[in-house]
C-alpha positions as CSV (number, residue, x, y, z in Angstrom):
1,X,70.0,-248.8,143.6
2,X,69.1,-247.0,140.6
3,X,65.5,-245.4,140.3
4,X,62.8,-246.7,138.1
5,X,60.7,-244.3,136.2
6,X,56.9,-245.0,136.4
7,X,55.1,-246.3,134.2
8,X,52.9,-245.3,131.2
9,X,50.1,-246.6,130.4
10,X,48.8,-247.3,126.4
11,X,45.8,-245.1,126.7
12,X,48.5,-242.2,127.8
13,X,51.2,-243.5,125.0
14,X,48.6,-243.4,122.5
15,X,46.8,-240.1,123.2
16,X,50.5,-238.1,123.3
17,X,51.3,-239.7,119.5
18,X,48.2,-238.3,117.9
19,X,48.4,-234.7,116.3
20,X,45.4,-233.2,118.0
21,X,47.4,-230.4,119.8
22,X,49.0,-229.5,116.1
23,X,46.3,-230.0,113.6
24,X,46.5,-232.7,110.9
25,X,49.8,-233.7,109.1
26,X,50.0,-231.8,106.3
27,X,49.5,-233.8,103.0
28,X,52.5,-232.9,100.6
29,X,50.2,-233.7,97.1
30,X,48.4,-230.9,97.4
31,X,50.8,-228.8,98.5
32,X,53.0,-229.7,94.8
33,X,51.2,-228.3,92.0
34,X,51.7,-230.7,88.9
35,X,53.7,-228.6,85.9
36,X,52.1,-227.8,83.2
37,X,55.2,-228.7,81.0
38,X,56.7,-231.8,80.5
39,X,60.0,-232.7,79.2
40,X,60.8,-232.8,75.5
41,X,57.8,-230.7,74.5
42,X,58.7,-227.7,72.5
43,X,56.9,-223.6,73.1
44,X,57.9,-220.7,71.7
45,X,59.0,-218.0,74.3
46,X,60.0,-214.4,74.9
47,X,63.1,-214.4,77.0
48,X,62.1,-212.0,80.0
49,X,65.3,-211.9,82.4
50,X,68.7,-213.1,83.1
51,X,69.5,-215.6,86.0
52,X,71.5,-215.5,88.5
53,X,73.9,-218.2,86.3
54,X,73.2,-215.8,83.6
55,X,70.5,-218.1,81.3
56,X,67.4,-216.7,80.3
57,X,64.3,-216.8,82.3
58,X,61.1,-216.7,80.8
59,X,57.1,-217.7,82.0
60,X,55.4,-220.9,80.3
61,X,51.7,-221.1,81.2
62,X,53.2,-219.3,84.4
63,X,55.7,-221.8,85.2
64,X,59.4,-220.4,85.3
65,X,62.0,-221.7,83.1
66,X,65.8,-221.1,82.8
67,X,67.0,-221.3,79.0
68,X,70.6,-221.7,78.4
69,X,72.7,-219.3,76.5
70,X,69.4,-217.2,75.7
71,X,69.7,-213.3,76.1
72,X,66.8,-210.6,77.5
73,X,64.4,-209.8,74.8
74,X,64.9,-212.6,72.6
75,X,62.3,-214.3,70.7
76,X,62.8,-218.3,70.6
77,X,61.6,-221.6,70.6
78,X,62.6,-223.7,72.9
79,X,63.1,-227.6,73.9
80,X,62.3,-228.9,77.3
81,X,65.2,-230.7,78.7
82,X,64.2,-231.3,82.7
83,X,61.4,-230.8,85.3
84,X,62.4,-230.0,88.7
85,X,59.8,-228.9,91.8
86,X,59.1,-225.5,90.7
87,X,61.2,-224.6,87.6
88,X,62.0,-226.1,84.1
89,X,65.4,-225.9,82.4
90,X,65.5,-226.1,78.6
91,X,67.2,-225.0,75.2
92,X,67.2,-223.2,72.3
93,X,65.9,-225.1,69.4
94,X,65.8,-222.0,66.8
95,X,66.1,-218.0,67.3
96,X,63.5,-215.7,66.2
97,X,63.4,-212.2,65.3
């Protein structure tokens, strides 16, 4: 005859689904800063590195954006094409000196 497990009560079934022994569930909206670009806008930017992929990075209002077929040290103004969690891709509109 098979053995039966006791049983638990709701109080206890309640009490062990609660997050007092971990703190609160953390809240993922704050955590996500909203970008301070948005897509299609245009800014004018100083190429500052070279990715991994090998497009230009550079910093708008301290967000990080990968620029497609830009070079280190370039001056250019660029075009917003997609927003992602915590980077920006775009392209050259026109090429400074």
């Amino acid at each position: 005859m098979p053995r039966r497990l006791p049983q638990r009560s709701k109080q206890e079934e309640k009490r062990s689904r609660g997050y007092g022994r971990y703190g609160r569930p953390v809240q993922l909206e704050r955590m996500v800063r909203p970008s301070p670009v948005k897509e299609g806008e245009e800014y004018e930017a100083l190429i500052e590195d070279i990715g991994s992929e090998g497009d230009g990075i550079c910093n708008i209002k301290g967000f990080r954006t990968y620029v497609r077929g830009a070079k280190a040290g370039e001056r250019v103004r660029i075009r917003i094409t997609g927003v992602m969690g915590g980077f920006a891709t775009a392209s050259i509109v026109e090429q400074k000196s």
